[in-house]
Biopython code that builds the backbone (N, CA, C, O; Angstrom):
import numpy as np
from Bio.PDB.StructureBuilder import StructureBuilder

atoms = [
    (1, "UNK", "N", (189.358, 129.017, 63.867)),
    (1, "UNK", "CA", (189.221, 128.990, 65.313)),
    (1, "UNK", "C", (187.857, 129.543, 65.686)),
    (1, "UNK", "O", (187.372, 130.581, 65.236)),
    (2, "UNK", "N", (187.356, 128.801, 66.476)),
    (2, "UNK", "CA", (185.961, 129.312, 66.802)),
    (2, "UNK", "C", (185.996, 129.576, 68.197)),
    (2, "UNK", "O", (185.670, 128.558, 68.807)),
    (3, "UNK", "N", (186.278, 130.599, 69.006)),
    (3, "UNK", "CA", (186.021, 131.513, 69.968)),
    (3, "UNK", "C", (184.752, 131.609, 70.880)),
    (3, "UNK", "O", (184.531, 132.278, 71.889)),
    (4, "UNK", "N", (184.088, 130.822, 70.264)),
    (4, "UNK", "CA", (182.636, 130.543, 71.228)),
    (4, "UNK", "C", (182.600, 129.356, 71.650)),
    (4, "UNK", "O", (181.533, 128.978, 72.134)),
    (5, "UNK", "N", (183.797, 128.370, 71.594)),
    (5, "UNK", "CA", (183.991, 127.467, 72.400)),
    (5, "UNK", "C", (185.610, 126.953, 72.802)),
    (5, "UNK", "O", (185.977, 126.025, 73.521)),
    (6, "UNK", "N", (186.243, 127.769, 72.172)),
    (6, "UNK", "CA", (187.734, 127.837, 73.032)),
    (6, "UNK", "C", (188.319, 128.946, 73.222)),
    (6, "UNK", "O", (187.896, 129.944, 72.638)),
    (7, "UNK", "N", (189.145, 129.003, 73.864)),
    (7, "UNK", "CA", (189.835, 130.379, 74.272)),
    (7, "UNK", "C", (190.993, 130.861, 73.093)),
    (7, "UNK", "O", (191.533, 130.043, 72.349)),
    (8, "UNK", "N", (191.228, 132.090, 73.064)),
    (8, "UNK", "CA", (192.407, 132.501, 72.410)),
    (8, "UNK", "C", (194.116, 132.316, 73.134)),
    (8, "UNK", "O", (194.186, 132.443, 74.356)),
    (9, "UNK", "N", (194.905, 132.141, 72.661)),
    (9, "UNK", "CA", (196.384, 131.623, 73.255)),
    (9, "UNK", "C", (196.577, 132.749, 74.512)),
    (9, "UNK", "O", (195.899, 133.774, 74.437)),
    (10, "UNK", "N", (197.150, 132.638, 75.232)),
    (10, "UNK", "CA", (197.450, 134.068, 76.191)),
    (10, "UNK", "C", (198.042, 135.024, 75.615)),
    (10, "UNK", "O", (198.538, 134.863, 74.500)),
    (11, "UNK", "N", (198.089, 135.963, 76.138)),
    (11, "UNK", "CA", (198.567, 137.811, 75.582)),
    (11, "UNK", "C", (200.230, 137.361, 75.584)),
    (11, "UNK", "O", (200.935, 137.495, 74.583)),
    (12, "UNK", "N", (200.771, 136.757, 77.000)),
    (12, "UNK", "CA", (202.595, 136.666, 76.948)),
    (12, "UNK", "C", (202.844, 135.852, 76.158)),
    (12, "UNK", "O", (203.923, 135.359, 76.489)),
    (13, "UNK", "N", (202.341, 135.228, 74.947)),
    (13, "UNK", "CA", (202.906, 133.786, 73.973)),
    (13, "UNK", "C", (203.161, 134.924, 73.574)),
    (13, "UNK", "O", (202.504, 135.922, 73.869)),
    (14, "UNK", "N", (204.367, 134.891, 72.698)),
    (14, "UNK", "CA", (204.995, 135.345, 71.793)),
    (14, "UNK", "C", (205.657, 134.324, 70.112)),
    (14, "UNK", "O", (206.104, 133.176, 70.121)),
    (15, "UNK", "N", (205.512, 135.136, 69.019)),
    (15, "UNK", "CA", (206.074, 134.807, 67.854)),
    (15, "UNK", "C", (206.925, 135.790, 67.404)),
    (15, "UNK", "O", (206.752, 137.009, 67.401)),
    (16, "UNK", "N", (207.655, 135.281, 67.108)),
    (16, "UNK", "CA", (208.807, 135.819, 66.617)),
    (16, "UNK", "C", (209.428, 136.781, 67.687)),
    (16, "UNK", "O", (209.736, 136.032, 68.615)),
    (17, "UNK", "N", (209.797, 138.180, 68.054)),
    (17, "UNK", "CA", (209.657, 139.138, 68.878)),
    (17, "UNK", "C", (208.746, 139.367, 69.468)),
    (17, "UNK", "O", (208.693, 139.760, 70.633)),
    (18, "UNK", "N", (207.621, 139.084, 68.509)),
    (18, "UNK", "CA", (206.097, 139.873, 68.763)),
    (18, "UNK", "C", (205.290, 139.207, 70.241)),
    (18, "UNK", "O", (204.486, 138.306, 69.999)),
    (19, "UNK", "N", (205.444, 139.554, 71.553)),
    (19, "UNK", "CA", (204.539, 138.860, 72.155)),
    (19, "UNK", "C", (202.746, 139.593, 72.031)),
    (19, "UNK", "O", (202.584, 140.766, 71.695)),
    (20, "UNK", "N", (202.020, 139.022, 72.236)),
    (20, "UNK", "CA", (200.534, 139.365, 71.607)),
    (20, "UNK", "C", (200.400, 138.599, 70.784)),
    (20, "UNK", "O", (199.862, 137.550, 71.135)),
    (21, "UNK", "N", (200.782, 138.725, 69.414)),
    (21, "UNK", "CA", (200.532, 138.015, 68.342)),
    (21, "UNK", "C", (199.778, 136.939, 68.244)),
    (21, "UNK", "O", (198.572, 137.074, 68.450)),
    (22, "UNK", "N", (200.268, 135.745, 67.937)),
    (22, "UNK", "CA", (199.601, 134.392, 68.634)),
    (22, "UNK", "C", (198.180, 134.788, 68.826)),
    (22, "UNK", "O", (197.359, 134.663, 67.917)),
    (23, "UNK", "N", (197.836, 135.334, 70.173)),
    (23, "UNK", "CA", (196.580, 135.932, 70.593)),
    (23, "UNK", "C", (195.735, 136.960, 69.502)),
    (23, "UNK", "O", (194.590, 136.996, 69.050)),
    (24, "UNK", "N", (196.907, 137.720, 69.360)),
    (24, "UNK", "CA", (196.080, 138.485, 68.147)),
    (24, "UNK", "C", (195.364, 137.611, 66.702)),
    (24, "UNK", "O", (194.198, 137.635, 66.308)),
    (25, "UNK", "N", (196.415, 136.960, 66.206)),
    (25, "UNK", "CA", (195.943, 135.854, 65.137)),
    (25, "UNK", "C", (194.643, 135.410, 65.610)),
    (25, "UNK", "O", (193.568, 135.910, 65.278)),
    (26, "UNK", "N", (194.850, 134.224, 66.582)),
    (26, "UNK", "CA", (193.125, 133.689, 67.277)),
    (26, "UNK", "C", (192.305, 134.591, 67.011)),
    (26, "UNK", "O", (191.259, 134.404, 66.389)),
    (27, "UNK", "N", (192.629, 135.480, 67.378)),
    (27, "UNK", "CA", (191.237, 136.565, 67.614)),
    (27, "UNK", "C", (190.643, 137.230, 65.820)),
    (27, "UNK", "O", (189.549, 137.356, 65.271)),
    (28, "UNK", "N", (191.856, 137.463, 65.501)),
    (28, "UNK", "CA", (191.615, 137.897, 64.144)),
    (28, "UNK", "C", (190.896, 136.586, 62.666)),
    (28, "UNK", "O", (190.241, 136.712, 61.631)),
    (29, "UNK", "N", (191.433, 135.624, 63.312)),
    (29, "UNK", "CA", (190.908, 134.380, 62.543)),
    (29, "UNK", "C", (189.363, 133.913, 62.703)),
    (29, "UNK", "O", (188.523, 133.463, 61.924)),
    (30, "UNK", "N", (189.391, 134.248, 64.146)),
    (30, "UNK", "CA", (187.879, 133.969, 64.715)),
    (30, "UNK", "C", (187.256, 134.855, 63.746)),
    (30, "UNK", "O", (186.829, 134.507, 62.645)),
    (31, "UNK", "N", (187.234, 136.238, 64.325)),
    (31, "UNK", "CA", (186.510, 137.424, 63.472)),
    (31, "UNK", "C", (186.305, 137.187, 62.381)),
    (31, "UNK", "O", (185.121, 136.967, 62.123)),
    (32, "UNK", "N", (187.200, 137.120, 61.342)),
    (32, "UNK", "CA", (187.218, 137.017, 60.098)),
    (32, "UNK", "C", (186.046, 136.095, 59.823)),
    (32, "UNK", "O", (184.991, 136.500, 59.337)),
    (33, "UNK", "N", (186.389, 134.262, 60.310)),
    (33, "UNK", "CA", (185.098, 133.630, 60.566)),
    (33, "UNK", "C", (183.970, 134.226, 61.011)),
    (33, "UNK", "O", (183.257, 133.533, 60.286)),
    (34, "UNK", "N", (183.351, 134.769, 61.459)),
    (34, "UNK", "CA", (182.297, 135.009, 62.256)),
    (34, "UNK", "C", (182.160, 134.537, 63.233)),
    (34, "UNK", "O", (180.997, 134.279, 63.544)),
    (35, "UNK", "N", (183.225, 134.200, 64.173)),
    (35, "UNK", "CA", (183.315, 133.011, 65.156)),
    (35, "UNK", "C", (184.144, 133.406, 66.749)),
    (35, "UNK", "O", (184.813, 132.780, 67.571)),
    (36, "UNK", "N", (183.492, 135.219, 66.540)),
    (36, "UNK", "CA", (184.523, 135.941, 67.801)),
    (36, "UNK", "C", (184.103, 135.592, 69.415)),
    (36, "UNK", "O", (184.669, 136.128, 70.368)),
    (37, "UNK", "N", (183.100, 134.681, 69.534)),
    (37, "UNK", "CA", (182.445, 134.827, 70.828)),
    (37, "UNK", "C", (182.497, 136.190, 71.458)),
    (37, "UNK", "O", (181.912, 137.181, 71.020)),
    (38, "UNK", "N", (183.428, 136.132, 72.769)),
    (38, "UNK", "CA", (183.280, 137.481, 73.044)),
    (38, "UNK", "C", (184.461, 138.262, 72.905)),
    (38, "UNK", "O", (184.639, 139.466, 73.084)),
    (39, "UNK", "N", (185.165, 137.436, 72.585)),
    (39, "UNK", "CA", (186.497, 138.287, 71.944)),
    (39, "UNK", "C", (186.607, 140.026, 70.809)),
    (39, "UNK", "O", (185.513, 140.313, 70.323)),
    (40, "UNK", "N", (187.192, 140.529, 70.629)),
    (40, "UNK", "CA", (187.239, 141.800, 69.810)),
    (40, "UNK", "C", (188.669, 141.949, 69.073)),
    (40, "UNK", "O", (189.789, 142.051, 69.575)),
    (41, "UNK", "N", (188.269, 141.930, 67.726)),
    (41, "UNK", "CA", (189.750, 142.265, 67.097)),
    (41, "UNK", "C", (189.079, 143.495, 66.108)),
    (41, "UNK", "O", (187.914, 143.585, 65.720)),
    (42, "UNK", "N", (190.083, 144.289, 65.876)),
    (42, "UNK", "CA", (190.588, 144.881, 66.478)),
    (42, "UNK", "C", (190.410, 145.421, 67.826)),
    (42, "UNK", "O", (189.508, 146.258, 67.785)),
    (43, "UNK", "N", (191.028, 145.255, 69.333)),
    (43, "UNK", "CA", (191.116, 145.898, 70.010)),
    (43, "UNK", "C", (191.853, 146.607, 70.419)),
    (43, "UNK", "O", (192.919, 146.414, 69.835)),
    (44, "UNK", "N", (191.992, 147.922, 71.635)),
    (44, "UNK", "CA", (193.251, 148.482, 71.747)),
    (44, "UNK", "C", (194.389, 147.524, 71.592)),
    (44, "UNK", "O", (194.909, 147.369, 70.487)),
    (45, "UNK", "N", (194.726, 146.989, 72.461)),
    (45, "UNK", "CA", (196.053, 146.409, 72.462)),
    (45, "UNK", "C", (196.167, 146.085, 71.291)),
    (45, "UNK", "O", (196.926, 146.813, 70.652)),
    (46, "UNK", "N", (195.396, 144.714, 70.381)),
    (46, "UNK", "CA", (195.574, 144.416, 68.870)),
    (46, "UNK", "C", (196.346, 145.880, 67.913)),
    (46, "UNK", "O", (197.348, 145.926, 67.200)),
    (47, "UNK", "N", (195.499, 146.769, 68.252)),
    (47, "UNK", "CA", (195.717, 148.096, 67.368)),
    (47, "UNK", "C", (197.282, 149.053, 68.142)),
    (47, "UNK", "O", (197.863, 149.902, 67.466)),
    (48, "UNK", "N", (197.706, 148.728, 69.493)),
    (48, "UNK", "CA", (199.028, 148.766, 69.808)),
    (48, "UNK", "C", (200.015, 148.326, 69.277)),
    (48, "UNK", "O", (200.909, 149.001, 68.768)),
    (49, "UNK", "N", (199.946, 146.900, 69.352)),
    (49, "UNK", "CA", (200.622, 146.185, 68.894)),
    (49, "UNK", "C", (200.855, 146.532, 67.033)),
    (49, "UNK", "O", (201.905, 146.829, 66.462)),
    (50, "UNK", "N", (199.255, 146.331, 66.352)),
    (50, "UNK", "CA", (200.006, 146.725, 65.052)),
    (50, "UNK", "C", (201.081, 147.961, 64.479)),
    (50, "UNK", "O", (201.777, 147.950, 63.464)),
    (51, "UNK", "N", (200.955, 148.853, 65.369)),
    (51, "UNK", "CA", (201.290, 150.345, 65.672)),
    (51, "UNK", "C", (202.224, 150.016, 66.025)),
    (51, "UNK", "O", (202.724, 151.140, 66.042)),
    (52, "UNK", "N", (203.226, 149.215, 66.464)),
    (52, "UNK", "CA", (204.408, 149.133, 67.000)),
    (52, "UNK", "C", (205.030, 148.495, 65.717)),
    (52, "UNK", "O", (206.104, 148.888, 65.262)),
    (53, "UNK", "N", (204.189, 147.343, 65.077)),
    (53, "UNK", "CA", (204.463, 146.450, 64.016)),
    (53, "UNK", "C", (204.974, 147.311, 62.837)),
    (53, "UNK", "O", (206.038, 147.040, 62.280)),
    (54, "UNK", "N", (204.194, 148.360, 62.464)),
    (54, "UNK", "CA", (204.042, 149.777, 61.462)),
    (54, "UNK", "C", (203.087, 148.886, 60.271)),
    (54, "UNK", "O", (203.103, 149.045, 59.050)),
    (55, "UNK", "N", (202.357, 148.016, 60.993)),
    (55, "UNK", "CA", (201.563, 147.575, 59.643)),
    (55, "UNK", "C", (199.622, 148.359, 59.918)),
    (55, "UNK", "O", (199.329, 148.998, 60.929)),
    (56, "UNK", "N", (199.044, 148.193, 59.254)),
    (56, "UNK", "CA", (197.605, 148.660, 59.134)),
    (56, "UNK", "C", (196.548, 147.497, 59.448)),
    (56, "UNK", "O", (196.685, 146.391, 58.926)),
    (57, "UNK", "N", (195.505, 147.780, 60.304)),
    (57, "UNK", "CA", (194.587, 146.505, 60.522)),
    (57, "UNK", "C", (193.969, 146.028, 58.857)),
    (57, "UNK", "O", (193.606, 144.859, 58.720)),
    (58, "UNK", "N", (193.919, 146.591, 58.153)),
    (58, "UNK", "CA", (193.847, 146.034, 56.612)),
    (58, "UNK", "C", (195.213, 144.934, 56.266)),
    (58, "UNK", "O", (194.998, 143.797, 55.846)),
    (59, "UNK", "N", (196.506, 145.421, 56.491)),
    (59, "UNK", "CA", (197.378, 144.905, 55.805)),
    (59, "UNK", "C", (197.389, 143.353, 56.811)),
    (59, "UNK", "O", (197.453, 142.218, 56.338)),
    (60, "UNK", "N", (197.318, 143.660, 58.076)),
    (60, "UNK", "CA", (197.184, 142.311, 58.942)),
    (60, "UNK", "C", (195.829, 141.450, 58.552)),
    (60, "UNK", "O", (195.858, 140.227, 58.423)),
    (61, "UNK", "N", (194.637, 142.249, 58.382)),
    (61, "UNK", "CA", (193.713, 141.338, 57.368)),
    (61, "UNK", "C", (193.921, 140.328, 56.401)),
    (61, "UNK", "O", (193.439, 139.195, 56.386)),
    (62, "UNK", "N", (194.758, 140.908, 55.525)),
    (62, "UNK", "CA", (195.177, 140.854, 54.443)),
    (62, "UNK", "C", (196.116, 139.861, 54.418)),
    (62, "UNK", "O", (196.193, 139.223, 53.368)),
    (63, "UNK", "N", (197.178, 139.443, 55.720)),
    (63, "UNK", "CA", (198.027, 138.626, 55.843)),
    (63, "UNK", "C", (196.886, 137.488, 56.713)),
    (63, "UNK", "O", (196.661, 136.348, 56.305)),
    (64, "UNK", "N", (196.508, 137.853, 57.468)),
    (64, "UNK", "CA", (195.590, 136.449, 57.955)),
    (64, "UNK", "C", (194.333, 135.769, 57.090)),
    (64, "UNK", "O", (193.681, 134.765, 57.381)),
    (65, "UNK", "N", (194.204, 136.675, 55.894)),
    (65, "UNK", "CA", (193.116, 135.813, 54.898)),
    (65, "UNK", "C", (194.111, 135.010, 54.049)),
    (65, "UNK", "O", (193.701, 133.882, 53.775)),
    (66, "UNK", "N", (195.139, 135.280, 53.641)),
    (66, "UNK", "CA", (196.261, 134.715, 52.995)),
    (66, "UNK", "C", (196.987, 134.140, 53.542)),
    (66, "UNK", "O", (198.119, 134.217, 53.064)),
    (67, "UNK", "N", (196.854, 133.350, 54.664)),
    (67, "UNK", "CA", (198.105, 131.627, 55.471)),
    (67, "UNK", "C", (197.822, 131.364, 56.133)),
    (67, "UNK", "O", (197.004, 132.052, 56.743)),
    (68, "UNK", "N", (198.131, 130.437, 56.499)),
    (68, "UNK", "CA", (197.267, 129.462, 57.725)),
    (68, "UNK", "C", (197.874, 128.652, 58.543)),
    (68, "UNK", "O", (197.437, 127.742, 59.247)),
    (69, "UNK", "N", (199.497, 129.293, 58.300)),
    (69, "UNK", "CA", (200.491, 129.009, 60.190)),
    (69, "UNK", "C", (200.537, 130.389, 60.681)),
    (69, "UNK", "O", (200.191, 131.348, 59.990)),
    (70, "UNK", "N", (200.960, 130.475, 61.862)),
    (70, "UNK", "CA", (201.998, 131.442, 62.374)),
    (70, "UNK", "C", (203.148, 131.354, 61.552)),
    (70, "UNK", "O", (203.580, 132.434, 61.150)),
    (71, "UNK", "N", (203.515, 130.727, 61.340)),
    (71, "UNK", "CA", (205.052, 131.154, 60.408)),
    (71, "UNK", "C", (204.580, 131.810, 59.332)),
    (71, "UNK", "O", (204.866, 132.991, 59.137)),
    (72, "UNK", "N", (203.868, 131.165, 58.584)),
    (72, "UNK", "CA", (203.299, 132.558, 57.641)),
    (72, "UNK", "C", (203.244, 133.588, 57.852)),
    (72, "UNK", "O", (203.841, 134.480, 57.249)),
    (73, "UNK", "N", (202.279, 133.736, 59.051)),
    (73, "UNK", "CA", (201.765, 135.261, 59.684)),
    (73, "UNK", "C", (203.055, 135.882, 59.790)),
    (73, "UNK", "O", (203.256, 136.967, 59.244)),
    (74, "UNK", "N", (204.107, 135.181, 60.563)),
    (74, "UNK", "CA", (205.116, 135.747, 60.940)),
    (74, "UNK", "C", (206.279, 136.708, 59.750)),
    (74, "UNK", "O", (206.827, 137.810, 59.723)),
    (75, "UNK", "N", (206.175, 135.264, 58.741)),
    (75, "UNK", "CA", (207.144, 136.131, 57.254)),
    (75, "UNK", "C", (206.367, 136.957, 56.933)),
    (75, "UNK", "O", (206.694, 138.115, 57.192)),
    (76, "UNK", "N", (205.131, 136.743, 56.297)),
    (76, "UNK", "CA", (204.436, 137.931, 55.963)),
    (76, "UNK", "C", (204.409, 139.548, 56.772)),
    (76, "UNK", "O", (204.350, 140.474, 55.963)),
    (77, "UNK", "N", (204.442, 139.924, 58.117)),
    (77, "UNK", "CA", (204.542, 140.411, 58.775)),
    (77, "UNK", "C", (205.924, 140.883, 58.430)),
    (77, "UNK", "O", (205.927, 142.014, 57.944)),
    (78, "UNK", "N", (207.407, 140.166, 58.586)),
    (78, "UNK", "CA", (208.724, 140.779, 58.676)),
    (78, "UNK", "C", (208.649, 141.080, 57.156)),
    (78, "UNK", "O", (209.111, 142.172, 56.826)),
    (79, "UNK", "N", (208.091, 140.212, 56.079)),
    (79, "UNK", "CA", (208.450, 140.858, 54.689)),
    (79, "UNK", "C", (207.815, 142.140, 54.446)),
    (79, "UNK", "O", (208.533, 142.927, 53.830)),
    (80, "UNK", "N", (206.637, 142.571, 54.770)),
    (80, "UNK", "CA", (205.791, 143.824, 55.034)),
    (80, "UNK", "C", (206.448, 144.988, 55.602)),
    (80, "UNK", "O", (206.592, 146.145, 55.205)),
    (81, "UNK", "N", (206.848, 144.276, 56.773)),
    (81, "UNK", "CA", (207.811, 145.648, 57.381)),
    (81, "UNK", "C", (209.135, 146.163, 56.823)),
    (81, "UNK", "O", (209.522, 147.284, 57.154)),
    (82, "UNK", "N", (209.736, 145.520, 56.121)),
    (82, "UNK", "CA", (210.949, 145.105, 55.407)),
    (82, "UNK", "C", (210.574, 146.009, 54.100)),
    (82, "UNK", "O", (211.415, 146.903, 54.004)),
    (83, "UNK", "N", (209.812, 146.066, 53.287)),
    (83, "UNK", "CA", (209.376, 146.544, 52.628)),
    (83, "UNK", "C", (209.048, 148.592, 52.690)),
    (83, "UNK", "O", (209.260, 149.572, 51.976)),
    (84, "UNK", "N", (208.478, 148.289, 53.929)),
    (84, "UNK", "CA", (207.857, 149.372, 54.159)),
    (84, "UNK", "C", (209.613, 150.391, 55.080)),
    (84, "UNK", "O", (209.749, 151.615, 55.068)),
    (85, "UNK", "N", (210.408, 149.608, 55.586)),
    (85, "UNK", "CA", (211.348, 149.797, 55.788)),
    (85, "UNK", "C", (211.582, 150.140, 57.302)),
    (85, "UNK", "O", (212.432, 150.918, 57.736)),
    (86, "UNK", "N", (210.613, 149.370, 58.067)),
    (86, "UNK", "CA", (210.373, 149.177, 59.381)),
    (86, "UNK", "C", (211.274, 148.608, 60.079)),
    (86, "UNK", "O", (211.803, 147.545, 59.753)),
    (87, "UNK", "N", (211.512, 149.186, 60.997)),
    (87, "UNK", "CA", (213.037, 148.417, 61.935)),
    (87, "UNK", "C", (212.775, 147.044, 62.520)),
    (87, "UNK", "O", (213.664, 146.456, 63.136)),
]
sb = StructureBuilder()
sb.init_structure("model")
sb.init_model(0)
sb.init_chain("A")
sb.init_seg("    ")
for serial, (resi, resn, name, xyz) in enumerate(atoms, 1):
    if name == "N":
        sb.init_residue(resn, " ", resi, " ")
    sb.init_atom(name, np.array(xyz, "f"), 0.0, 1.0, " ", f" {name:<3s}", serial, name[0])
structure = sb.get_structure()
């Protein structure tokens, strides 16, 4: 996703439970690319949201360099927390 010529999904889309997400992905995919326009990931909210998630902006790295749906993002995310023994 390149961010210097489209927008990121809105903040209320939601995946799975997670509303943000969606938005967060865009933003984090951009970044990763080099392709944030004026977007910022990590930002507060991004870093709320992971904080609610109980995952680490590394481990969400880590899941968005490794798949390339939201459903991915999404298992990866519940298997992580699942693991870690996150409600």
């Amino acid at each position: 996703m390149d961010l210097r010529v489209e927008k990121p999904r809105p903040g209320s889309d939601s995946l799975g439970e997670w509303a943000w997400l969606p938005r967060m992905i865009d933003k984090a995919r951009a970044t990763y690319h080099g392709n944030p326009g004026t977007y910022a990931h990590p930002c507060g909210r991004d870093r709320m949201l992971l904080s609610q998630m109980g995952i680490t902006v590394e481990e969400f790295r880590d899941i968005i360099e490794r798949t390339s749906t939201d459903e991915e993002v999404l298992a990866e995310v519940e298997a992580l927390r699942a693991e870690k023994g996150a409600d």
